[in-house]
C-alpha positions in Angstrom: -6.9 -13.1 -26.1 -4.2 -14.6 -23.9 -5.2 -15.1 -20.5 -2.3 -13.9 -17.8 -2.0 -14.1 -13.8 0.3 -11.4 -12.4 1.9 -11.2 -9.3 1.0 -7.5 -7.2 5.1 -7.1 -7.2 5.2 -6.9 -11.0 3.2 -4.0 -11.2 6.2 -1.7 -10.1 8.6 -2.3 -13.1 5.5 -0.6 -14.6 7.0 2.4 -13.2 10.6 1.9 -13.8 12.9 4.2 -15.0 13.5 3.3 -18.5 9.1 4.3 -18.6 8.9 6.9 -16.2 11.8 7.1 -13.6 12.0 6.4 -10.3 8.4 5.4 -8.3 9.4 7.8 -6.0 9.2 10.8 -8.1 6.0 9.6 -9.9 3.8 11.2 -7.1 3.9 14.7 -7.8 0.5 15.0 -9.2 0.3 19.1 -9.7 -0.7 18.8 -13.2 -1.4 16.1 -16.2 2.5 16.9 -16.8 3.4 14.9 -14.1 0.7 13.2 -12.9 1.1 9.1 -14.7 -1.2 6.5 -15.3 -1.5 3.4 -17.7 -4.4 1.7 -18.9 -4.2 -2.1 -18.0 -5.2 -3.9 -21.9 -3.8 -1.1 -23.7 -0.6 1.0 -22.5 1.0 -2.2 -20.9 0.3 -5.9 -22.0 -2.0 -5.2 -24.8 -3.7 -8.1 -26.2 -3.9 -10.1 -22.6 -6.8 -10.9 -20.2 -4.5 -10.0 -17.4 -6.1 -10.5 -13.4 -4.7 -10.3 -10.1 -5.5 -12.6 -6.8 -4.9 -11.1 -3.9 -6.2 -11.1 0.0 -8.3 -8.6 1.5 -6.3 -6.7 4.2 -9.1 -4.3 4.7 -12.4 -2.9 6.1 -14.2 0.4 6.7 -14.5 -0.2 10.5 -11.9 2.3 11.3 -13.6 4.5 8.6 -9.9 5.4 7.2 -10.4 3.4 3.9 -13.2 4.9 2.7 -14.5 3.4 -0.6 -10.9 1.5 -1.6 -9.4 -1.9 -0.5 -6.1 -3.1 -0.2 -5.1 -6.7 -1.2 -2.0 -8.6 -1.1 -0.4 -11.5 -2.2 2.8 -13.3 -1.2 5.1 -10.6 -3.1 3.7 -7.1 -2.5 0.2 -5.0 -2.3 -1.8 -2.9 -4.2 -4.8 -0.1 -3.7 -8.4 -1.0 -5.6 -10.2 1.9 -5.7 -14.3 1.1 -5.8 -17.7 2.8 -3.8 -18.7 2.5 -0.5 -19.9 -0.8 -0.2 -16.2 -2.2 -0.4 -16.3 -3.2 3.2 -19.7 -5.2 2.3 -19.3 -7.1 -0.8 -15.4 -7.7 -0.4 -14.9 -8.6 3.6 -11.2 -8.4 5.0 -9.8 -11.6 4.8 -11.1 -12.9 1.9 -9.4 -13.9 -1.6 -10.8 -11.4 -4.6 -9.9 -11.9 -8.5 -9.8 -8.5 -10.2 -9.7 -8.8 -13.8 -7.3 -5.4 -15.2 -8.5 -4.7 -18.7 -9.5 -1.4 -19.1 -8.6 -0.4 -15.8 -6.1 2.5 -14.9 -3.0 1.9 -12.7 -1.8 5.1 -11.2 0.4 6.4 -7.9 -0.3 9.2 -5.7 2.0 9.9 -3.0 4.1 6.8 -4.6 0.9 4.4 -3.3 0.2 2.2 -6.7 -3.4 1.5 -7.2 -6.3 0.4 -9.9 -9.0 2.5 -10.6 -11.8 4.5 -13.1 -10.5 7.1 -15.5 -8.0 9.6 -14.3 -9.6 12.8 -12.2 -9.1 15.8 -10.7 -10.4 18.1 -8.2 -9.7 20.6 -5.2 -8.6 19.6 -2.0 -9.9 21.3 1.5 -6.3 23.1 1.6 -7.0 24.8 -1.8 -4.8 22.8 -4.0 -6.0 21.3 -7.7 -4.8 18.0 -7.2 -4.7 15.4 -10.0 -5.0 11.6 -10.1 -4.3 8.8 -12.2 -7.5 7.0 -11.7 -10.7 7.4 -9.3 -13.0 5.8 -7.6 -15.2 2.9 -9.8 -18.4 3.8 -8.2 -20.9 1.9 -10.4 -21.4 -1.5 -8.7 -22.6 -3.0 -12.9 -18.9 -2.1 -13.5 -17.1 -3.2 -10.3 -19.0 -7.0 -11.1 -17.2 -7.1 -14.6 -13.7 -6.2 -12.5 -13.7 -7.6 -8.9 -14.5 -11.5 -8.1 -15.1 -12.1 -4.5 -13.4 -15.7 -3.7 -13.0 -17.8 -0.3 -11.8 -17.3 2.9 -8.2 -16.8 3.2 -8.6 -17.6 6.9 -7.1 -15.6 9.5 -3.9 -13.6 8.9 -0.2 -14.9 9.6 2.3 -12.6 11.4 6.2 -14.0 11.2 9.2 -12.4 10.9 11.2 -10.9 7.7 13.1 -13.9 7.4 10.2 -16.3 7.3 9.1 -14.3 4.5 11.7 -14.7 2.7 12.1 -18.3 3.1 8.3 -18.8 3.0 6.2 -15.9 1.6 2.6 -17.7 1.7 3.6 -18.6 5.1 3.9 -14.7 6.3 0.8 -12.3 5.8 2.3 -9.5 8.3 5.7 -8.8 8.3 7.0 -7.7 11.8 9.9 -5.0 11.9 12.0 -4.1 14.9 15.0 -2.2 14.9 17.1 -5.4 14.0 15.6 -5.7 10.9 14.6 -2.4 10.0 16.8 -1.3 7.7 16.9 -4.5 5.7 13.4 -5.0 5.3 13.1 -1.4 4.1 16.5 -1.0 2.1 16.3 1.3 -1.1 18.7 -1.2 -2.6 17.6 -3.6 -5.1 16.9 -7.1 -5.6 16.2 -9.7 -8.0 12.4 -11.0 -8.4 10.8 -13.9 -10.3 7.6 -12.9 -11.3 4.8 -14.8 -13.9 5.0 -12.2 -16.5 8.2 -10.9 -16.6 10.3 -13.3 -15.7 13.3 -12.2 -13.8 14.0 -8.4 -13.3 15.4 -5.5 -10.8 13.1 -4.1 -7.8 13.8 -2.2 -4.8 13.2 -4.2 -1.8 11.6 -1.7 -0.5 9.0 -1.1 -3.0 7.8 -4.5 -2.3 6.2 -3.6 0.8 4.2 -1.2 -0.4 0.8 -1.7 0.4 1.3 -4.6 2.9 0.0 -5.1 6.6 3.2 -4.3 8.4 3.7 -5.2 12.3 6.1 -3.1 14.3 7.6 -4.0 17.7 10.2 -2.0 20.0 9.3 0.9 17.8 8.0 4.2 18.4 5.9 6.4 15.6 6.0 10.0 15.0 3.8 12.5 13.8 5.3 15.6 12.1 8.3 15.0 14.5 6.3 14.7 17.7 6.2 11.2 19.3 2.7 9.8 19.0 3.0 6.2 19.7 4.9 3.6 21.5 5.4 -0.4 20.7 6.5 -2.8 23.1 8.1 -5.8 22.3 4.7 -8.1 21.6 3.3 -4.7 19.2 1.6 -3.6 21.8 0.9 0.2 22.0 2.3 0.8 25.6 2.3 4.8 25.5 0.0 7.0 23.3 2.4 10.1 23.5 0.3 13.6 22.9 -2.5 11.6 21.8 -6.1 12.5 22.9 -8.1 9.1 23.2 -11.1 10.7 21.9 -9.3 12.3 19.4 -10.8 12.1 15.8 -8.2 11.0 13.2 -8.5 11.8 9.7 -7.0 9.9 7.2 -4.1 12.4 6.4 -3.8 12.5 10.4 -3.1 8.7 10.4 -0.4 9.4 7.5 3.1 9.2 10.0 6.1 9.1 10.0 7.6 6.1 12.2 11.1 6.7 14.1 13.3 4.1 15.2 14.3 4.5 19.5 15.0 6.4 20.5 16.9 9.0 17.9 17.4 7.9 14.6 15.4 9.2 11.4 13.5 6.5 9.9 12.7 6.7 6.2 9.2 5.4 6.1 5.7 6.5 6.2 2.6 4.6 6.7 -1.4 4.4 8.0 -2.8 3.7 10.9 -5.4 0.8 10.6 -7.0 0.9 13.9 -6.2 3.0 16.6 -7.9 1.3 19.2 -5.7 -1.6 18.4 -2.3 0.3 17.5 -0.1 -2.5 16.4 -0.7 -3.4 12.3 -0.5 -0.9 10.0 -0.1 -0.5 6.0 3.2 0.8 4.4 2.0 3.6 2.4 5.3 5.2 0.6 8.6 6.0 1.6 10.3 9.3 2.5 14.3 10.0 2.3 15.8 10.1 6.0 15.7 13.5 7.1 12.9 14.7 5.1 10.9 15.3 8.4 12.9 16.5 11.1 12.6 15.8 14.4 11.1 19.0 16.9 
């Protein structure tokens, strides 16, 4: 079997249209209609050993990424989805090898990730919601999987541009409201990747997943301010936010707005409070899909 290294950005022409549309109307997930997954060995690059390298970006500190990891590489990131000793065998910062065979890539809420066998179940709203994959949560079957590797040493915060020029060089990407737009434009670009060779991405997609760095910024809530950036990322204003408030993980879902008026299009989560300034580009809404209040 031929052996393969992938790059994380080549896993979203896995979901492009000519397979299943659009990644931003993959995350529907009301039913098996509509709810898509591939098996890694099988439905997409049968008959290749296909793994993934990627840095830890991760822990369960906050205790908002419960039993999942997110790594990255130079080109985009993904969701692993394992049991709760993640934080323990596979520390934040840290390179990791994950071997894909048999594996299932899905998206929910248009977050790609790797995982167990499809699942479903009932959410505390009262909504049957449906998965492409779950949680791994036998540790025999993570080993055959996920390869803990060196230190990647500490993260590297730079600008978009220095991404561009240099991606190993930039682990955090830092967006103000110069650059805002073009790091997150919806138009797309051309990428070299290992297996594909050239193709068509939306330069958006490709930050999906990542540790993301926002300065001169302010973060909304459901249309109600919550936090404030200063120039260095700093949270300077926690705006109708209780210190010793307890934050679930869907609380910690946002949606960021540029100052001090204009609809922003992204949403993301909230890696530690305490600290305020990195967070993780979950998906991407269309501008004025939350309005302001």
């Amino acid at each position: 079997m031929e052996e393969k290294e992938k790059l994380l950005a080549e896993y979203h022409p896995d979901y492009r249209e000519d397979a299943f549309g659009k990644i931003s109307d993959t995350g529907v997930n009301s039913g098996w209609n509509n709810t898509i997954y591939k098996v890694v060995g099988e439905d997409i690059f049968a008959g290749r050993d296909v793994y993934i390298k990627g840095k830890v970006t991760t822990d369960d500190e906050e205790g908002n990424v419960y039993k999942n990891m997110y790594i990255q590489d130079e080109t985009s990131g993904i969701e692993i989805k394992l049991n709760n000793s993640v934080g323990i065998n596979y520390k934040k910062g840290r390179w990791v090898y994950v071997r894909l065979n048999g594996l299932y890539l899905g998206n929910y809420r248009m977050m790609l990730s790797l995982g167990g066998a499809p699942s479903e179940s009932w959410n505390k709203a009262g909504e049957h919601k449906f998965y492409g994959n779950s949680n791994i949560e036998l540790q025999s079957i993570i080993d055959q999987h996920v390869f803990a590797g060196r230190d990647a040493g500490e993260f590297k915060v730079g600008d978009y541009y220095e991404w561009l020029r240099y991606p190993v060089n930039v682990d955090i990407i830092t967006v103000t409201p110069d650059n805002y737009h073009t790091v997150f434009d919806p138009a797309m670009v051309e990428f070299e990747g290992k297996f594909y060779g050239k193709f068509q991405i939306s330069q958006r997609e490709l930050m999906f997943g990542r540790l993301m760095r926002f300065e001169d910024l302010q973060c909304r809530y459901a249309g109600v301010p919550s936090f404030e950036f200063d120039e260095n990322g700093d949270v300077v204003e926690k705006l109708n936010a209780n210190e010793d408030s307890y934050y679930s993980y869907d609380d910690m879902t946002a949606v960021l707005q540029l100052l001090p008026d204009e609809t922003a299009t992204i949403a993301f989560h909230l890696d530690d409070l305490s600290k305020g300034a990195t967070f993780r580009v979950l998906s991407l809404v269309q501008p004025n899909e939350y309005s302001k209040k």
